[in-house]
N, C-alpha and C positions, 0 to 999 in steps of 0.2 A: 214394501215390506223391509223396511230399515233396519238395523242395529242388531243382525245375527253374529258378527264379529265381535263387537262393544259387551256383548250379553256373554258370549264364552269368555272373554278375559274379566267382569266382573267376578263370574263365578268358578273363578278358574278350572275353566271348559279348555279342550282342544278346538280351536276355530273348526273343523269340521264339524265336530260336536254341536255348535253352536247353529251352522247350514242344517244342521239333523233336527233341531229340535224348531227351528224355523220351520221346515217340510211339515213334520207336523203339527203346527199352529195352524198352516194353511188348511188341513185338512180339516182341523173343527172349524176354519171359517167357513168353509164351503155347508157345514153344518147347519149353522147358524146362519147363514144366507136363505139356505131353504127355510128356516122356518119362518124368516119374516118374510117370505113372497119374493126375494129378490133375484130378477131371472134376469141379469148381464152382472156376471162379475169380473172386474180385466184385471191380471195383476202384473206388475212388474219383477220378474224373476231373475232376470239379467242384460244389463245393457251392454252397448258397442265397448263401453269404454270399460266395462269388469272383464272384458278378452287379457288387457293389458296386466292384471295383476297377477299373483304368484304361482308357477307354472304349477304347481301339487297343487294349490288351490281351485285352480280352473281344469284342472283333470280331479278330482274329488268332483264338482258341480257338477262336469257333463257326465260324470257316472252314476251321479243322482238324479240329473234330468233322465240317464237313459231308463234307469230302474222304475222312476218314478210316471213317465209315460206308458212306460209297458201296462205299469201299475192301473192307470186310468181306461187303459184299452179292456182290464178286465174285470175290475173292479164295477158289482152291478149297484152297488150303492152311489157312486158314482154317476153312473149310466142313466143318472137323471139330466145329467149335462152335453151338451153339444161340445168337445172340446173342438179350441181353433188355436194355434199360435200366431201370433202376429211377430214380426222382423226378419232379421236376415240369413235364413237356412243357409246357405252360402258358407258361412261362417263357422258352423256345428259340425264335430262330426259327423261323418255317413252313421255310427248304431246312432245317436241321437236322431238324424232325420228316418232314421226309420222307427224305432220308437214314435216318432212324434205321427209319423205318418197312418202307424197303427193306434192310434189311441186316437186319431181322426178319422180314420177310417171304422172304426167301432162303435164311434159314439153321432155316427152321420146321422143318423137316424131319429135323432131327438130337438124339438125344436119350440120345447116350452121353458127350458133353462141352458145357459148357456156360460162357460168357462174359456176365457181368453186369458192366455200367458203370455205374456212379453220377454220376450228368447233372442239375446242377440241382437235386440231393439233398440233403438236411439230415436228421439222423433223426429230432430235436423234432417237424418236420412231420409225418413218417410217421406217427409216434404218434399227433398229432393226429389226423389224417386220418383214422386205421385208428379211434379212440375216435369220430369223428362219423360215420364207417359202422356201429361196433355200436350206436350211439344209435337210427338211423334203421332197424336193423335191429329192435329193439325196439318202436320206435313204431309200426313198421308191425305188429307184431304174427308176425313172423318169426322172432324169437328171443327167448326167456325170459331175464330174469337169469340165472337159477338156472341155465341153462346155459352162461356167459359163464366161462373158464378160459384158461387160457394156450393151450395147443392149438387152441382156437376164436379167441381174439383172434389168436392169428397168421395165421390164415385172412384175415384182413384188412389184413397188412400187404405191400409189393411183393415182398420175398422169400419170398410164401405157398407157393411149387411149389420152396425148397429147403431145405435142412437149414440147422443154423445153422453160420457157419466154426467152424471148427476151431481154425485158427491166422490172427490177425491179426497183417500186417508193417507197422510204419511205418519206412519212412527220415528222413535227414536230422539225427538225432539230437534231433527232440521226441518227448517222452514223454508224450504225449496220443491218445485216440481222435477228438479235432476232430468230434462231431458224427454220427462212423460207425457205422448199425447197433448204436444203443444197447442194442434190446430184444437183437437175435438174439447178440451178445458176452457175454451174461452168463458164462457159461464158457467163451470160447475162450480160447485161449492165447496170449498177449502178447510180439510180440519188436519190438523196437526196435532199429536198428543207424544210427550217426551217416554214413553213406556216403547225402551225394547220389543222388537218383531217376536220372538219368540216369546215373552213374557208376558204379550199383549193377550187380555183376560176379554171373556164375556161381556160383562159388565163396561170395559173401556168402548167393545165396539157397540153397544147400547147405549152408551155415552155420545158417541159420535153420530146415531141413527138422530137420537134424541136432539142433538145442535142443529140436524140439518133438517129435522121438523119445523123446528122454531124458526128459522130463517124464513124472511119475503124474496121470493125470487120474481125479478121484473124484468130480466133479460135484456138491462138497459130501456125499458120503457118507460 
């Protein structure tokens, strides 16, 4: 969800203005997800490396994440979703991980749609992390090499309970994955559209259902 920043200085916005009117863009996608049937939606909301940018900047976001997970814990329009965070809680404050923990703990209960945030996420890490779990799983005597394959390593990374996406959308017009779900993309399918995160209309993500219709996927066969 790119170009919340780009999109307040077009329109001479306050960049938090700009994170505000992104928050709610996501909310009608979550919209519009439900009505075409689509139960896994994962988004990217903040990575390892937006920690580093401007300290008002990054205390404005986790006062949003904290508002905005409370928001999901009670929100029953919502409560069609399983919410799950994926990355490195570690990293968030304490009200954030408890926000976060409530609005997982609310929405456990649902298990026909399903809402994953990427919070403090980088994929490098995951990888990491998921290789010094199968290490420890070996050491301890838990798991054989010989049984160590793609299926079993993914058992160990945070998208272990979903399929891999299908279709990754970036806005803003980079044409880059930045770090997203490096292992689980190996074949999803790629759209890119230069329209602003927040600016991003109906119509553009019916645009990009519509490209990845069209596509033959062979999964390298």
């Amino acid at each position: 969800m790119d170009g919340n920043r780009r999109f307040a200085r077009e329109f001479d916005l306050a960049k938090n203005e700009g994170h505000e009117k992104g928050k709610d863009k996501l909310e009608e996608l979550m919209e519009w997800c439900l009505e075409l049937g689509i139960k896994v939606l994962t988004v990217y909301a903040f990575s390892t490396e937006n920690v580093s940018r401007d300290e008002e900047e990054v205390k404005y976001l986790m006062d949003l994440f904290e508002k905005n997970f409370l928001k999901l814990g009670d929100d029953e329009r919502i409560h069609k979703h399983k919410v799950s965070v994926l990355g490195q809680r570690d990293m968030l404050p304490d009200r954030v991980n408890k926000a976060i923990t409530y609005a997982e703990e609310r929405t456990n209960g649902y298990d026909r749609y399903f809402y994953n945030i990427a919070v403090a996420y980088g994929s490098r890490e995951e990888i990491v992390q998921a290789i010094k779990q199968v290490a420890q799983e070996v050491k301890d005597g838990r798991l054989d090499v010989e049984d160590i394959n793609e299926k079993e390593f993914s058992k160990f990374l945070y998208t272990a309970d979903f399929p891999d996406p299908d279709l990754v959308l970036r806005t803003s017009g980079e044409e880059r994955v930045s770090n997203f779900l490096l292992w689980q993309l190996a074949y999803s399918e790629l759209y890119f559209t230069d329209v602003y995160w927040p600016g991003f209309r109906k119509i553009d993500f019916l645009r990009a259902i519509r490209s990845y219709q069209m596509r033959r996927r062979r999964f390298g066969k």
